[in-house]
N, C-alpha and C positions, 0 to 999 in steps of 0.2 A: 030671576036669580042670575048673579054675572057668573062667568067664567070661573072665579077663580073660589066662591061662597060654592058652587058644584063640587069644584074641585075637590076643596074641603069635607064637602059632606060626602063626597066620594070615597075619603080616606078616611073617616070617620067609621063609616059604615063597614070598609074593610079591617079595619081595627076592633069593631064590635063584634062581625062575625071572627076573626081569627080568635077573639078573646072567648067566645060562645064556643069555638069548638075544640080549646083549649082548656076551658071547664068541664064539657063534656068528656072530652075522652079522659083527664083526672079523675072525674067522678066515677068514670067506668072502673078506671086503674082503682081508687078507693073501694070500691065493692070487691072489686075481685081481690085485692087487699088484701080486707076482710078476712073475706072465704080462704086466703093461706094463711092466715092469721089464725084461723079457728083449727084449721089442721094441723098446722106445726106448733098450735099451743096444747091441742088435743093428743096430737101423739108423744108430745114430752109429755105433758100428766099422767096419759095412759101406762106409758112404761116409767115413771115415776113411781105411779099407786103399784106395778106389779115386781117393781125392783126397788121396795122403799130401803130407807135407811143410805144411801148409797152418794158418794161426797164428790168435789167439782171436777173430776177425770170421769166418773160415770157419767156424770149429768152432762156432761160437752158430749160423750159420746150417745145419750139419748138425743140431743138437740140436734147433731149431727142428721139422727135419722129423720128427725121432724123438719128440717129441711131442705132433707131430699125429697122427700113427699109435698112438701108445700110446692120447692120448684117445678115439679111434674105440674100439679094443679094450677098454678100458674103459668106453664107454658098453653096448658088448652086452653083455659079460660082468655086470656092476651091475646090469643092470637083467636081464636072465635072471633071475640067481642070487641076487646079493648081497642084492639088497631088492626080489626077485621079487614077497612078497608087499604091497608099497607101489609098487611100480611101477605106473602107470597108462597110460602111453605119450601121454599129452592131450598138449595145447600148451604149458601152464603147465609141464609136467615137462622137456618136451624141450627148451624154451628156458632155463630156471634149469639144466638140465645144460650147455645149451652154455654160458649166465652162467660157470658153475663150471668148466668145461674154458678156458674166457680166462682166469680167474683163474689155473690151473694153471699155463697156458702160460706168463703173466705171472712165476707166482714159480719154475717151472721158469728159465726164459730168466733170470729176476734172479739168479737164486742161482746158475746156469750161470756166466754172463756176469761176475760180481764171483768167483769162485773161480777160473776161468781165465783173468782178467785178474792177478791175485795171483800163481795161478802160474807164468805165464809169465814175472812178471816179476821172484820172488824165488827161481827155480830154475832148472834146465837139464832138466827134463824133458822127453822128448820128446811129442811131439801126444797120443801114445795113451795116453801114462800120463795126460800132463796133464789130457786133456777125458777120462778115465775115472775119474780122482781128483775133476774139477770135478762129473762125472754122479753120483758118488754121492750127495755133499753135496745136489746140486739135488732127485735124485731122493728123499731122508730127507725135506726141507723139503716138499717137494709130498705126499708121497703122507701127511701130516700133517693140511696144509689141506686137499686134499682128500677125505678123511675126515669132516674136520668140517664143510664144506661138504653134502659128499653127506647126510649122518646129520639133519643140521640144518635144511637150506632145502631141499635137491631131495626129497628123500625122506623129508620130515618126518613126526611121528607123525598119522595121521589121524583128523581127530575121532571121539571113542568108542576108537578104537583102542590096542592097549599099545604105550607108549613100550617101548625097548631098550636 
């Protein structure tokens, strides 16, 4: 093999592993998703079904709650797993997570808030369709940015260390 067909397959190979550990840690990041996904859909249903009847100022401030609780379960589970081996648990990381969990909250509650004000106000759905139809939308939009967020500022690559 010459010099330069090495070369090649040398940068080949690093492009396969970057890209393998770049699907890996997403797939981590989708499961744990998931599992805030199943929380902050579970605690708006929950206080849904125990505060029914109740229109898009209740339902932002249920959603509210369900993702304060999502972001806690997602900071253990991220930082366990996700990007275990970038986790440091210091000041700088805990505080750029919490940075990044307002941000959440922020485009969570905005994309909440503009979806079940729409629809409240160009259908007849009821609360549970409506704020489950608005949690989707919010939840796609968040769990986006914060992705990029987490990959990018909280858990960014460490000097010396391989980008993902």
């Amino acid at each position: 093999m010459s010099d330069e067909a090495g070369a090649e397959a040398s940068v080949r190979e690093a492009e396969d592993s970057r890209l393998g550990r770049f699907a890996r840690r997403f797939g981590k990041f989708s499961v744990v998703g998931v599992g805030n996904a199943v929380v902050d859909v579970g605690v708006l249903n929950l206080l849904i079904w125990m505060y029914a009847g109740q229109g898009a100022m209740q339902l932002a401030a249920f959603n509210l709650a369900a993702i304060i609780l999502a972001n806690a379960n997602s900071y253990v589970w991220n930082t366990l797993w996700t990007f275990r081996d970038k986790a440091e648990g210091d000041a700088r990381q805990r505080t750029l997570f919490s940075l990044q969990a307002l941000a959440n909250v922020g485009v969570n509650a905005g994309a909440f808030w503009v979806c079940a004000t729409v629809i409240f106000a160009y259908t007849s759905l009821s609360p549970t369709v409506g704020g489950n139809l608005a949690k989707a939308v919010s939840v796609a939009v968040a769990f986006a940015v914060s992705f990029l967020l987490l990959r990018h500022l909280v858990f960014a690559k460490k000097e010396g260390g391989d980008e993902d």
